[in-house]
C-alpha positions as CSV (number, residue, x, y, z in Angstrom):
1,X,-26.7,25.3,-43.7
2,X,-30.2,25.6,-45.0
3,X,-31.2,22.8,-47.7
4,X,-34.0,23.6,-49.8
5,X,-35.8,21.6,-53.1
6,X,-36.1,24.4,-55.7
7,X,-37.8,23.5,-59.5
8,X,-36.5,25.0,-62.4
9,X,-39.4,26.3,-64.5
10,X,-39.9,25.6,-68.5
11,X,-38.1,29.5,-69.0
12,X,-35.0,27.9,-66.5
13,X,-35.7,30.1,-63.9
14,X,-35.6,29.4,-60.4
15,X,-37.0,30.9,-57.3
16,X,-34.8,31.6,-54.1
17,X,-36.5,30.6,-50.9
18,X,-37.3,34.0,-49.1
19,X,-35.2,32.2,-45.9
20,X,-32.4,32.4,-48.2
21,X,-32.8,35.6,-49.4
22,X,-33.4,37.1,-45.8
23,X,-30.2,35.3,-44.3
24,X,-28.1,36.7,-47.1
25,X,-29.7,39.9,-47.4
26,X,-30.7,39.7,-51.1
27,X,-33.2,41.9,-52.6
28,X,-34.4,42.9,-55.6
29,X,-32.3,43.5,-58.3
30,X,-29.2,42.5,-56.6
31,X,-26.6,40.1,-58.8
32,X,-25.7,36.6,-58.3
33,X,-22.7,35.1,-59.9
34,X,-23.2,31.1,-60.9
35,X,-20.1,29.1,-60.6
36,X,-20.1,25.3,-61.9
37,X,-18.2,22.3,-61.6
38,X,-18.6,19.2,-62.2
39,X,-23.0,18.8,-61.4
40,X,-22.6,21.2,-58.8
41,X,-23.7,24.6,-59.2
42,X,-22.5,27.7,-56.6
43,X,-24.8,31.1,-56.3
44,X,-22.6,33.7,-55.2
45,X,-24.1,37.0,-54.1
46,X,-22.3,40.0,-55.6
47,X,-22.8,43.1,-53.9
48,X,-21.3,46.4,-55.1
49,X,-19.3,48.3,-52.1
50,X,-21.4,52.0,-51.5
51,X,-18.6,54.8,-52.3
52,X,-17.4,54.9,-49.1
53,X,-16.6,51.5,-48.6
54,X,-14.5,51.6,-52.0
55,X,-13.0,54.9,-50.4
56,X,-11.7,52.8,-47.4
57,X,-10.3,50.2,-49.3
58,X,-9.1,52.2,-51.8
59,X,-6.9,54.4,-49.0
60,X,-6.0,51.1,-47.2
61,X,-4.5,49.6,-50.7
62,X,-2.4,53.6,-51.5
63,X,-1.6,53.2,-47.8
64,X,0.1,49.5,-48.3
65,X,1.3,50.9,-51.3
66,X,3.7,53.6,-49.8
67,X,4.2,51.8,-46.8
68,X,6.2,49.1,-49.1
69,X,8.0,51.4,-51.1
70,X,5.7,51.7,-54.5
71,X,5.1,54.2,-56.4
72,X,2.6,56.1,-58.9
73,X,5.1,55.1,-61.8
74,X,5.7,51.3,-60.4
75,X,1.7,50.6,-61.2
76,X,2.1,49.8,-64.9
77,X,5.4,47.7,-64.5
78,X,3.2,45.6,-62.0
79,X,-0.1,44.9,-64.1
80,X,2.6,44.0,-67.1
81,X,4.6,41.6,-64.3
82,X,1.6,40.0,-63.4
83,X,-0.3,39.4,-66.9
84,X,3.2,38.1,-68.1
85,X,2.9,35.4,-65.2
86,X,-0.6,34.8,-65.7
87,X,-0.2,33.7,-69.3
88,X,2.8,32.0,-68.7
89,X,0.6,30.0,-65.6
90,X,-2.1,29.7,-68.4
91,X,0.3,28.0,-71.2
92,X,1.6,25.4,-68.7
């Protein structure tokens, strides 16, 4: 793990080291999602999968789909199962 000192300027921008930005293969324009807890701070790189790699996953989630039994018509029972669970997880 790479450890580096980085100064956040008057506009609270920062720079990332171009190590960093070589090892994870960030480049211009690319998205970063900042996570916080407590006084620690996470950057997370978030790429956006090329149409073929949301192709493959896409098949691979229809194909684990039929292969347990579900349906077109189960999908919107589902989202309503799990939003009803999430709320209920939220309200506890």
């Amino acid at each position: 793990m790479d450890a580096h000192i980085i100064t956040v300027t008057t506009k609270g921008q920062i720079s990332i080291p171009v190590s960093i930005r070589k090892s994870l293969h960030i480049e211009n324009g690319d998205k970063l999602v900042a996570y916080t807890y407590g006084d620690s701070l996470l950057l997370k790189v978030l790429k956006v999968p090329s149409t073929d790699e949301f192709k493959k996953t896409m098949d691979e989630a229809q194909a684990w789909a039929s292969s347990v039994g579900y349906k077109e018509s189960d999908v919107k029972d589902i989202i309503k199962s799990v939003r009803k669970k999430r709320k209920n997880e939220n309200n506890t």
